[in-house]
N, C-alpha and C positions, 0 to 999 in steps of 0.2 A: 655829413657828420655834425653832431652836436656840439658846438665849441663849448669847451671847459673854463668855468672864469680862472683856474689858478694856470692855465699856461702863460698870461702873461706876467704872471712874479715869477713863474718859473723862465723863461726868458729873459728877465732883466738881470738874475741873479746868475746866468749861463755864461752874462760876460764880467761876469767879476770874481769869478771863482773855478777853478779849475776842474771841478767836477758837482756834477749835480745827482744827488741821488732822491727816486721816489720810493715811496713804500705804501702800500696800502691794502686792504681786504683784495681777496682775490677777483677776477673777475669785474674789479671798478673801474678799468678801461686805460690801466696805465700805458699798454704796448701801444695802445692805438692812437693815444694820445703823444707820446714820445717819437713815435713812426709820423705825426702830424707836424709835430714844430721843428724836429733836426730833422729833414727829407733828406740835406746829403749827407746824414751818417753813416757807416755799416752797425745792422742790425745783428745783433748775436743772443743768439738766446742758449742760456747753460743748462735748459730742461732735455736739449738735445744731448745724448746718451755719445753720441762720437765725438763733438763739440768740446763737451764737457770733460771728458778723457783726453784729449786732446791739451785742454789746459790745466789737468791734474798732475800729466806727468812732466810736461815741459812747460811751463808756465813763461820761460826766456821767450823760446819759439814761439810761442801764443803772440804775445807784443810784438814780439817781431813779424808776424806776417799781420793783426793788424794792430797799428800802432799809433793811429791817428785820428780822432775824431768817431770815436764808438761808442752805440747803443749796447751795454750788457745786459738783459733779463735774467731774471733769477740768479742776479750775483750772487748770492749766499750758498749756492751751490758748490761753489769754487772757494773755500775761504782763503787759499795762498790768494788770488786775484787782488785784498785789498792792500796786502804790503808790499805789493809788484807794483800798485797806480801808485800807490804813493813815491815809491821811490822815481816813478817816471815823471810825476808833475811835478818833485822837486826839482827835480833837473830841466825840464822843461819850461817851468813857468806857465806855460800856457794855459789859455780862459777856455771853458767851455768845452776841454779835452775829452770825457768823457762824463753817458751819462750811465748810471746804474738805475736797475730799477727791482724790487722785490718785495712779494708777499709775506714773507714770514720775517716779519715784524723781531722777535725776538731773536732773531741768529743777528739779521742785518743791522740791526742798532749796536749790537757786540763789538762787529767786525770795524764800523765804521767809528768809532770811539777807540778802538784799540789802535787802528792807523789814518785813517781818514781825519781825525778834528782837525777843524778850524780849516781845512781844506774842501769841504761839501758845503754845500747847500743842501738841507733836506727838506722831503715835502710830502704830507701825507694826502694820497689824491683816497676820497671815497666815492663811493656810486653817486650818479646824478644829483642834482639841487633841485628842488620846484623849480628854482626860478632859473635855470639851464634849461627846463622843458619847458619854458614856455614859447623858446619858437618853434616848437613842433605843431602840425597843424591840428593835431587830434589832443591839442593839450586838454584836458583834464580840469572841469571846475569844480569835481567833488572832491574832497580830499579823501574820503573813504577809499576811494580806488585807488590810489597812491599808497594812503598805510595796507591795504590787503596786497598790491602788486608789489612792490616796494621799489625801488630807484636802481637796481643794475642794470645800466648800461645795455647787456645781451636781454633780456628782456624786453626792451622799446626797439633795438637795433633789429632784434629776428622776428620782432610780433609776436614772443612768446610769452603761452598762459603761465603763471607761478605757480599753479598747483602742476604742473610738469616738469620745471626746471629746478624750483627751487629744492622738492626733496634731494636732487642728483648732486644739487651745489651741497649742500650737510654732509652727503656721505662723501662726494670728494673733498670737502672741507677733513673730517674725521680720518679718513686712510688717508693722505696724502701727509696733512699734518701734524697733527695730533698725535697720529701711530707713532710718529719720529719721536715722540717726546716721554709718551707716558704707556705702562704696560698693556702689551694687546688687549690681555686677559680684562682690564679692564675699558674698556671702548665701549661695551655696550651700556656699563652702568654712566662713561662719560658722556654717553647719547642724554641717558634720563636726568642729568644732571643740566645737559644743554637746555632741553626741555622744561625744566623747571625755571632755569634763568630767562624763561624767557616769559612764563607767566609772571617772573616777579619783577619784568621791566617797568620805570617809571618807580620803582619802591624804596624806599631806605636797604640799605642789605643789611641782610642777617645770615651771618655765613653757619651759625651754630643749626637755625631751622631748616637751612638748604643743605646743610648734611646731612642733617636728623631725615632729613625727607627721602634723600639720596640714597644713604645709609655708608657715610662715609666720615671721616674725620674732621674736624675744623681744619688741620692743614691742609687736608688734601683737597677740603672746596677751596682753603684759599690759593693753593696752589691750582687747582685746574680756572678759578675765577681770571688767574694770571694768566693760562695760556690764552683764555676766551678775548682778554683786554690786548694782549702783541700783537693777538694778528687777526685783530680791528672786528670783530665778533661784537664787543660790547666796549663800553665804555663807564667810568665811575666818575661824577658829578660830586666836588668835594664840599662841603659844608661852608657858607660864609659864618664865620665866627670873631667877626676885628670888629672891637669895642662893644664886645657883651658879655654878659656874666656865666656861669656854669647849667644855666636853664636850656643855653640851646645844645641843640642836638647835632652830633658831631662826627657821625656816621655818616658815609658817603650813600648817594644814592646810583640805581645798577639804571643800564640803558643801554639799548642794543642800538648799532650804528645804524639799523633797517628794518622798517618795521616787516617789510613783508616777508624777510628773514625769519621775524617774533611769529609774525601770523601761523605760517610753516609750522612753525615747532609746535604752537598750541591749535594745530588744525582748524586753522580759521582758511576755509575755501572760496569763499566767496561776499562780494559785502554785503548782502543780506543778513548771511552770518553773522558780519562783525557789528550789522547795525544794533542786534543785541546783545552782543559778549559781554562781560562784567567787566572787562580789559580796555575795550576802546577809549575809555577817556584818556587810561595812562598809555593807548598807545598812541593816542592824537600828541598828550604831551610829550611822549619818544619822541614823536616825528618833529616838534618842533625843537625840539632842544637839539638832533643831530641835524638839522637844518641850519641852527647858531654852530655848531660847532664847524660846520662845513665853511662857513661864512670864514670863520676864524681862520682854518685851514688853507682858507685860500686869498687870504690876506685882505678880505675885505670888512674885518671887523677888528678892534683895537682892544686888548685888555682880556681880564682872566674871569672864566666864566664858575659860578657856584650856585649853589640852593642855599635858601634858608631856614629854620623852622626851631620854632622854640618849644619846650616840654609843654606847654599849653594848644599844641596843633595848630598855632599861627604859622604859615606856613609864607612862602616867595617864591614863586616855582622856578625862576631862574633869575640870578645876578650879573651882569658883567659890572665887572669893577676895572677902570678905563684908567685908573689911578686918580683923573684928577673931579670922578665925580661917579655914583654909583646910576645904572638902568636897573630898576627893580621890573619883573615882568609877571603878570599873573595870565595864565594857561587855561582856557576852557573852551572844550569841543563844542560847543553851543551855540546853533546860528543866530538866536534873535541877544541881543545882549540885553540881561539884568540888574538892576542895582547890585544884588548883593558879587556879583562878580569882584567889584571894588573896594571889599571890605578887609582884604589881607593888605590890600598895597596904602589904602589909609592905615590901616596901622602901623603898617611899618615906615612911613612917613611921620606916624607921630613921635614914634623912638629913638627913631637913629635920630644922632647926632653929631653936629660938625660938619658934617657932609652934603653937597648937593644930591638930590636922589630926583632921577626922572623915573615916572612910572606906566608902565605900557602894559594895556591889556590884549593879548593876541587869540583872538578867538576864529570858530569856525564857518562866520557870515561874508560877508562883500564887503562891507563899509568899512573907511578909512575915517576914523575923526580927531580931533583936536578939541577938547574940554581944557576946563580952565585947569583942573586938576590933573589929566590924565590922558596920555593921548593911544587913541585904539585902533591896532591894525589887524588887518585879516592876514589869514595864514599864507596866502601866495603872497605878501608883499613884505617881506624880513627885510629886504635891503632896506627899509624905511626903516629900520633900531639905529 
């Protein structure tokens, strides 16, 4: 098994809180990972049809036969289950009682705010790191093959190709969840909608052209943009905007949590493929900004992360702002490094003000350097930010 760096924050936080819950895109290895660090729990999963029924109609009798130290999957299934633990851990006190775990992002965060605050731990697990597969033996020095295969979990685990798996994960993504939410009738046109989000990963959004293109409403891309971001499909990059004028641009930019996810949708089969696509630069940049966000997710990065960019197309392809000093990063798929690669992050060294700014170039070569200016890392070594 491939150990995951956030088991152990999730383990430290198991004995100071009385329940711990995970959430994540389907398929990113949370049962196996839960099944890994609580070995003596009882496992329960609420996808099972007599299980589940079982704790819809007697929710008492469920705790009571078990009532101690349990794994639930697809809690959200069960919504009485969250004001039944809560009442049992008030009473109980005890650490580590249960854990919950579930993919659908937007029921589970309801549930868990309605009775669970301040009594969870939560933690969003996503597919693999680079830097998780590096102790596999067949790891990977192209990053091309990483953005076309993309990082889940059953993929490296079964040896499986992406152009086999990945359509069947879309359409179980689509019936399983999606159905639940928004009208059948439309699925098909939600497909070409997925489809387009994923040509425009790595871009500012434009919710008015991805309806225009869809053929659908401004609410309704922004409402289906919502179900895409719950349950960890994509995610939105919000604008750094503290201490500048009206010139910057303040639109979030769109990013899917996998690239090989992105590939999939815009029929990138292989990296041959993608070594010419129009897309690979913004989806090297994908790969690396959900590579930070994973960092963050799993507690080994400090501070809130954004983009920058002003109406002049000076651009910062990613900011963590750590509060007490800003990382400005500039992004490029590019093995041999250029001068002009450093000419966004000088400028925006010359502007900001007040503030200490470290400036990192994360490109697609081998070398690690330290300039007097600028220190540059290649894309398998993030934990170096």
């Amino acid at each position: 098994m491939i150990n995951r760096i956030i088991s152990k924050e999730i383990l430290r936080l198991s004995k100071k809180l009385p329940v711990v819950t995970i959430t994540g895109p389907r398929q990113s290895g949370k049962t196996t990972l839960v099944k890994q660090i609580f070995k003596e729990y009882i496992y329960i999963n609420l996808e099972d049809a007599e299980i589940r029924d079982f704790a819809k109609q007697d929710i008492v009798g469920f705790f009571q036969k078990y009532n101690n130290k349990i794994i639930i999957d697809e809690a959200q299934n069960v919504p009485e289950i969250f004001s039944q633990i809560q009442v049992i851990v008030d009473n109980s006190k005890e650490k580590g009682q249960f854990i919950l775990t579930g993919s659908q992002n937007f029921l589970l965060s309801e549930k868990i705010s309605q009775s669970l605050a301040g009594r969870t731990a939560i933690f969003n697990l996503l597919p693999f790191s680079v830097n998780e597969l590096k102790e596999i033996k067949d790891h990977n020095n192209k990053y091309e093959s990483y953005i076309q295969k993309g990082l889940y979990p059953r993929l490296y685990d079964e040896n499986l190709e992406p152009k086999d798996w990945l359509p069947d994960y879309i359409n179980t993504y689509i019936e399983r969840d999606v159905r639940k939410i928004i009208n059948v009738s439309d699925l098909n046109r939600f497909r070409v909608f997925l489809k387009i989000c994923a040509g425009h990963t790595g871009q500012i959004i434009n919710l008015s052209k991805i309806g225009n293109e869809v053929g659908i409403s401004h609410n309704t891309a922004q409402k289906w943009l919502s179900i895409l971001e719950t349950s960890f499909i994509i995610f939105l990059l919000p604008p750094y905007y503290k201490n500048f004028n009206k010139r910057i641009i303040k639109s979030p930019k769109l990013y899917f949590y996998d690239t090989g996810l992105a590939c999939s949708l815009m029929n990138i089969k292989n990296v041959e493929q993608l070594d010419y696509h129009f897309a690979k630069g913004n989806l090297f940049e994908t790969m690396i900004i959900s590579e930070i966000m994973k960092q963050k997710f799993n507690g080994e990065l400090q501070g809130d992360v954004y983009f920058w960019r002003e109406s002049n197309n000076n651009e910062i392809d990613c900011i963590i702002d750590t509060g007490n000093d800003l990382k400005a990063i500039e992004i490029k798929s590019g093995r041999t490094i250029k001068g002009d690669f450093f000419k966004n992050l000088n400028f925006f060294k010359k502007i900001i003000k007040d503030i200490d700014v470290k400036t990192f170039l994360i490109y697609g070569g081998n070398d690690i350097q330290k300039r007097t200016e600028h220190t540059i890392i290649n894309w398998q070594n993030l934990d170096l930010l």
